[in-house]
N, CA and C atoms as an extended XYZ file, in Angstrom:
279
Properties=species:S:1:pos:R:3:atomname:S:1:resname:S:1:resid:I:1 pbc="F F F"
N       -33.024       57.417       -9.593 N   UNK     1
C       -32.454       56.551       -8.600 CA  UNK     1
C       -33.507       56.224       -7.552 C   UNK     1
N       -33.699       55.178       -7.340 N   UNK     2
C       -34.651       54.531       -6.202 CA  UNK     2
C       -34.334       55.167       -4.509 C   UNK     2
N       -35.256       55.408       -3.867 N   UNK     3
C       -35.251       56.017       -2.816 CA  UNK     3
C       -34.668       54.720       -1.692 C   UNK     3
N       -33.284       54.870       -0.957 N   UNK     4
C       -33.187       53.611       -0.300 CA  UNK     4
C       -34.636       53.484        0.974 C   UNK     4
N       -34.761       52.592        1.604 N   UNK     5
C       -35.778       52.207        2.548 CA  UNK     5
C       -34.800       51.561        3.463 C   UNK     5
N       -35.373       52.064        4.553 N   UNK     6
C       -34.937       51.883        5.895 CA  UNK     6
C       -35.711       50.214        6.608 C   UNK     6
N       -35.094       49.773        7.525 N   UNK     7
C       -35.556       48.958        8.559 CA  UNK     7
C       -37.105       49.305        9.215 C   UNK     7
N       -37.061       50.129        9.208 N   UNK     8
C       -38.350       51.023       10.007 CA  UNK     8
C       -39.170       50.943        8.750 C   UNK     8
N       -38.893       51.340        7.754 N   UNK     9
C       -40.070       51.636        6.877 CA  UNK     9
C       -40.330       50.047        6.301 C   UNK     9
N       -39.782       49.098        5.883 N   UNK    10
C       -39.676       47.906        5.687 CA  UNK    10
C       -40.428       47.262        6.821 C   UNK    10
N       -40.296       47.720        7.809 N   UNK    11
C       -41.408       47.147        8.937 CA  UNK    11
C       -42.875       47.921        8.905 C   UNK    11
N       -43.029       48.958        8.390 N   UNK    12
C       -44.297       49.688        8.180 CA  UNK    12
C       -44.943       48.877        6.926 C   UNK    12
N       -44.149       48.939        5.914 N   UNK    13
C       -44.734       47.996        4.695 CA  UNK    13
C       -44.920       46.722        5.015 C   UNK    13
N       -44.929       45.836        5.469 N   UNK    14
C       -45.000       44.796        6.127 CA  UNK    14
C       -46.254       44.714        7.500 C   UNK    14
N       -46.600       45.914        7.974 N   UNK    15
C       -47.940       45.893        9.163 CA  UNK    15
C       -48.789       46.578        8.127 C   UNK    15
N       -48.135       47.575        6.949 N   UNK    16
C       -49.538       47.822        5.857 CA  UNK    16
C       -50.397       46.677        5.178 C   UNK    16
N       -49.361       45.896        4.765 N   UNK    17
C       -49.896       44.603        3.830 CA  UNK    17
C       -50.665       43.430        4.519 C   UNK    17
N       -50.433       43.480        6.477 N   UNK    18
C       -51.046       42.988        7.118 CA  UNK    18
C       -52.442       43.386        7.714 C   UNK    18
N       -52.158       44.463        7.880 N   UNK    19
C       -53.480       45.580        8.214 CA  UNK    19
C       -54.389       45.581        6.635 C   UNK    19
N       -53.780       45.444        5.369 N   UNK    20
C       -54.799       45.871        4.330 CA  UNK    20
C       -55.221       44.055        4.368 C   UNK    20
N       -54.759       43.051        4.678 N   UNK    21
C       -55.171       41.581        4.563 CA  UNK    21
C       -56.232       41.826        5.541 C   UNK    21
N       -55.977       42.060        6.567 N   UNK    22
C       -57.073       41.919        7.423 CA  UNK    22
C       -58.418       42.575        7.403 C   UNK    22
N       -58.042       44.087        6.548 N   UNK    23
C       -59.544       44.895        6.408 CA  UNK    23
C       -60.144       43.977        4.990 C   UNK    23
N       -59.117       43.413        4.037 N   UNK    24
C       -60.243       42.565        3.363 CA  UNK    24
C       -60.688       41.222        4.064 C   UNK    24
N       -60.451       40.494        5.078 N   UNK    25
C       -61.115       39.797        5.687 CA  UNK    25
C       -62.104       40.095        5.931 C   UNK    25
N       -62.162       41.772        6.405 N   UNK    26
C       -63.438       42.168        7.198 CA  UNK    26
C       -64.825       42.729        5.573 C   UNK    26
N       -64.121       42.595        4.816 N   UNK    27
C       -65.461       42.892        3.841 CA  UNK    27
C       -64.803       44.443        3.053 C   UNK    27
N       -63.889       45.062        3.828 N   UNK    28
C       -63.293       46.087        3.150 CA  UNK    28
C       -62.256       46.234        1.947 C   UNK    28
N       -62.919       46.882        1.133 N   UNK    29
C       -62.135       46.887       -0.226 CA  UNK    29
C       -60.974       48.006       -0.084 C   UNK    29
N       -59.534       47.677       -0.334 N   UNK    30
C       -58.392       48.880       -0.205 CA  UNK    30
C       -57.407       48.760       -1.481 C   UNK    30
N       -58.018       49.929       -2.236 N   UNK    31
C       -56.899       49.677       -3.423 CA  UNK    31
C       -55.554       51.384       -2.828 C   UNK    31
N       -54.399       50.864       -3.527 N   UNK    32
C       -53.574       51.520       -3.259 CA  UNK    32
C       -53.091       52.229       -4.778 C   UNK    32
N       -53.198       53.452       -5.137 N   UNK    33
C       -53.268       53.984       -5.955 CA  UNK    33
C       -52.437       55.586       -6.271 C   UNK    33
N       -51.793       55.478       -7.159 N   UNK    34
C       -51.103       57.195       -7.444 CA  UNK    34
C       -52.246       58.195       -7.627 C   UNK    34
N       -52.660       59.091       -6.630 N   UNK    35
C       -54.222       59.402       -6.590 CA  UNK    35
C       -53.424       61.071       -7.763 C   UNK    35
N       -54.162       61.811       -8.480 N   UNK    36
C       -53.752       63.090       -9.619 CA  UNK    36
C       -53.667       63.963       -8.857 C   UNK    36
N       -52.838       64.616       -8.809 N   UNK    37
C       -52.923       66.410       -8.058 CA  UNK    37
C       -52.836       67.371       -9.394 C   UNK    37
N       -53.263       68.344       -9.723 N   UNK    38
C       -53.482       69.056      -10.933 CA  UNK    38
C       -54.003       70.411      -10.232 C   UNK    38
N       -53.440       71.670      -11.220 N   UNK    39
C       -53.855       72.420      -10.315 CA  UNK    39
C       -55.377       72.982      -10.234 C   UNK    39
N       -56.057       73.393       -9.805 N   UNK    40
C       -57.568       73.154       -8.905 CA  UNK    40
C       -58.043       72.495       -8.322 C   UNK    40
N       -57.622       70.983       -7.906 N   UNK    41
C       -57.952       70.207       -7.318 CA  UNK    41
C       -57.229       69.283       -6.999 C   UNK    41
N       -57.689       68.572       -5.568 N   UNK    42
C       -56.621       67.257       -5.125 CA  UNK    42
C       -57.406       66.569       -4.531 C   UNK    42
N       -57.207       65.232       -4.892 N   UNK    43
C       -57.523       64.358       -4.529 CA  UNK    43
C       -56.657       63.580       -3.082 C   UNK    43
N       -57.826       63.048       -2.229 N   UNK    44
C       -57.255       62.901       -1.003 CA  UNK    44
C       -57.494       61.693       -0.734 C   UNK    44
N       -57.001       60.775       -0.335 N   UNK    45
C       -57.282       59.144        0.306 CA  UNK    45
C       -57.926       58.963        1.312 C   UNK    45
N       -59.139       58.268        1.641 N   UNK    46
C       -59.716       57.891        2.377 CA  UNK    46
C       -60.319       57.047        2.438 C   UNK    46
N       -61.815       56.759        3.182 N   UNK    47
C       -63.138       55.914        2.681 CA  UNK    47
C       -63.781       56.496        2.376 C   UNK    47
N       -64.764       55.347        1.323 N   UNK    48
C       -66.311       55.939        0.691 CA  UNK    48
C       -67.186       54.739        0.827 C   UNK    48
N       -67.937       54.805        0.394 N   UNK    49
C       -69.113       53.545        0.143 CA  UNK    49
C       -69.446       53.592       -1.554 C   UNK    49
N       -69.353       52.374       -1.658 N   UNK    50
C       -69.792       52.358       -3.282 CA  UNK    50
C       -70.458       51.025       -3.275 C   UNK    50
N       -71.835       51.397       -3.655 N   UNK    51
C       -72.683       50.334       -4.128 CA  UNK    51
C       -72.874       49.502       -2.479 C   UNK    51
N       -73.160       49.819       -1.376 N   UNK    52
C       -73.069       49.630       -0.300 CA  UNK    52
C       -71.892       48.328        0.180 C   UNK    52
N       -70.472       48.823       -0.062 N   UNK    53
C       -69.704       48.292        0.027 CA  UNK    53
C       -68.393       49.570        0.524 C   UNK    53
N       -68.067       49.166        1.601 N   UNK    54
C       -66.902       49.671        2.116 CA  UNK    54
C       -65.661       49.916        1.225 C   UNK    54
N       -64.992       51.047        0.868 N   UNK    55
C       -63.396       50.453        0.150 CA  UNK    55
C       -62.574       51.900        1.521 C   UNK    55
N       -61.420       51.953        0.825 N   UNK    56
C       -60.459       52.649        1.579 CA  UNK    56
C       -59.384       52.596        0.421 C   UNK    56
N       -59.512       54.220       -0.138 N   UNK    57
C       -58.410       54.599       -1.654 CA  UNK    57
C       -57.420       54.963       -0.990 C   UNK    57
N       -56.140       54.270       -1.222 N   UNK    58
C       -54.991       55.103       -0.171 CA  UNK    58
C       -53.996       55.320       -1.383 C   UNK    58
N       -53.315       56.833       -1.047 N   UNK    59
C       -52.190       57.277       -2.262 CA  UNK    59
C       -51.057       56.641       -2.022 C   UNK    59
N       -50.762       55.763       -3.102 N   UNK    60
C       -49.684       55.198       -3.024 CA  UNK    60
C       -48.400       55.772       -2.684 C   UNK    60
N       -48.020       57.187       -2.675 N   UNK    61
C       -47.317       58.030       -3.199 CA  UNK    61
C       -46.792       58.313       -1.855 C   UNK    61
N       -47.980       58.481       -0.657 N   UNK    62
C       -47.747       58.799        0.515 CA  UNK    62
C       -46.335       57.704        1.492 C   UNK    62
N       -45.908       58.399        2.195 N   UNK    63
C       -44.837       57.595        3.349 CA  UNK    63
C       -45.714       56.431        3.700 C   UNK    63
N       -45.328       55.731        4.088 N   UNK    64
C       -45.299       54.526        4.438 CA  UNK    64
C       -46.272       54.768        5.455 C   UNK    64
N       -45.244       55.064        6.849 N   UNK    65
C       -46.099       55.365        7.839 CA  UNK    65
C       -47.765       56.012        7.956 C   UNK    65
N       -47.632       57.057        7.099 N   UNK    66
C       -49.122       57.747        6.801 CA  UNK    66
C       -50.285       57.060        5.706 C   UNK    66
N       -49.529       56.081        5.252 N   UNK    67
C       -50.765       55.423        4.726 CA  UNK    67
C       -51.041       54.323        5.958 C   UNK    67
N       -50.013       53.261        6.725 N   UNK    68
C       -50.453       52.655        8.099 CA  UNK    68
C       -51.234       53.209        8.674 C   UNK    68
N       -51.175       55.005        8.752 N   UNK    69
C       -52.416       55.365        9.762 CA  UNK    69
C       -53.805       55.604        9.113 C   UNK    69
N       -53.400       56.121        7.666 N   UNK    70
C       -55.024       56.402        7.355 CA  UNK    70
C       -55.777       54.754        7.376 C   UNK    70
N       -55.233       53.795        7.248 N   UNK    71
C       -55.894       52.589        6.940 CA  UNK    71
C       -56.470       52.534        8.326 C   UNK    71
N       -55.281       52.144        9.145 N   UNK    72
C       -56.024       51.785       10.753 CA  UNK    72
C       -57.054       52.791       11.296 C   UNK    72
N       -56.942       54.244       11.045 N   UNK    73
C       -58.258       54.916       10.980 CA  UNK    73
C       -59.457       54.372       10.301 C   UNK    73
N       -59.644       54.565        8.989 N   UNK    74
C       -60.506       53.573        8.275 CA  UNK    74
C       -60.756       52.579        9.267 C   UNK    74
N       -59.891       51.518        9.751 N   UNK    75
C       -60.295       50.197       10.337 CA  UNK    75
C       -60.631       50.570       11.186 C   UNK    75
N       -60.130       51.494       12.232 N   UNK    76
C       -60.853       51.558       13.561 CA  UNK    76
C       -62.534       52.117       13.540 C   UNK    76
N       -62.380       52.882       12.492 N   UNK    77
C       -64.148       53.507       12.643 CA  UNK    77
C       -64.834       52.199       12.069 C   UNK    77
N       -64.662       51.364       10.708 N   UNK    78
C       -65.080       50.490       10.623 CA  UNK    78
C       -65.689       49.235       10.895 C   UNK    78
N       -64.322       48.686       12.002 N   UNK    79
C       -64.255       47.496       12.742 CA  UNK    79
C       -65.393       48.025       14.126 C   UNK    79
N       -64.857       48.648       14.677 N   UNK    80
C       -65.645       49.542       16.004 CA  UNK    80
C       -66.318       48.335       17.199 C   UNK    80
N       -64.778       47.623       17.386 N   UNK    81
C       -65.152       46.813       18.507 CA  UNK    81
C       -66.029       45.443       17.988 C   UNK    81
N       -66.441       45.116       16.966 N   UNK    82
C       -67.295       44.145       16.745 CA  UNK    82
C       -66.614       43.043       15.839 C   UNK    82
N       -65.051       43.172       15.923 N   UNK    83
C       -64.528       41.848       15.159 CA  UNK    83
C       -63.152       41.808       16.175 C   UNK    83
N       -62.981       40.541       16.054 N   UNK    84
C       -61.582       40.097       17.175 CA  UNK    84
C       -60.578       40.479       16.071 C   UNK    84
N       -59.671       41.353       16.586 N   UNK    85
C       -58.527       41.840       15.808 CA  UNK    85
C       -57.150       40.926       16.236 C   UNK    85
N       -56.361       40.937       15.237 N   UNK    86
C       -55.106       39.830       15.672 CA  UNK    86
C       -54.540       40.308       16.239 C   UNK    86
N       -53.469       39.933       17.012 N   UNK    87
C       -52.809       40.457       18.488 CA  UNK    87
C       -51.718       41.636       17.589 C   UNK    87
N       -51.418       40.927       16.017 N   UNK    88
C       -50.006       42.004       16.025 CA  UNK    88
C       -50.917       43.510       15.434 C   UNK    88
N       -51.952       43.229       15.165 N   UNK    89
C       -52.594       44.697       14.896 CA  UNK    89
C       -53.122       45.293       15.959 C   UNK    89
N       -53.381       44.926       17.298 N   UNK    90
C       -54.248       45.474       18.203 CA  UNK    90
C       -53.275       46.757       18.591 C   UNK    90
N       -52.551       46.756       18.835 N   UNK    91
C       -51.793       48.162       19.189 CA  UNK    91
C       -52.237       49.411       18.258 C   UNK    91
N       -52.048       48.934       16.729 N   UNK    92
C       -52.896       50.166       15.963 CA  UNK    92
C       -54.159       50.483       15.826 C   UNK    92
N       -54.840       49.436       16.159 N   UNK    93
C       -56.657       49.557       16.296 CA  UNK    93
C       -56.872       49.783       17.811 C   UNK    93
């Protein structure tokens, strides 16, 4: 059975898909992905550099809300004051 979604979270998915439009404006690659947990190891979402190119792997799997923040983290160290951010993201950057 499908997990219902709230008003609140429907508004988080909606500033994610805006926040991930805007970090690919900025040159940043963000795939959203079911990252493996197995036991000895876990894989964790973040940034890397590959091939001197920015991305940001976020677990699909995660709440809503906590992938909004790891991204705008990502964006905030990224962006770092040197691109005009749109008014409805400036509160999270």
């Amino acid at each position: 059975m499908a997990r219902k979604t709230s008003p609140k979270d429907n508004g988080q998915e909606n500033l994610f898909r805006e926040l991930r439009s805007f970090a690919e404006q900025c040159g940043i690659k963000v795939r959203c992905e079911k990252l493996p947990r197995d036991f000895g190891y876990r894989v964790r979402s973040g940034g890397c550099v590959v091939r001197g190119k920015k991305w940001v792997i976020v677990d699909r799997t995660l709440p809503a809300r906590d992938r909004l923040d790891l991204l705008a983290d990502e964006l905030r160290e990224s962006v770092n004051g040197e691109l005009e951010i749109p008014a409805s993201l400036q509160p999270f950057l």
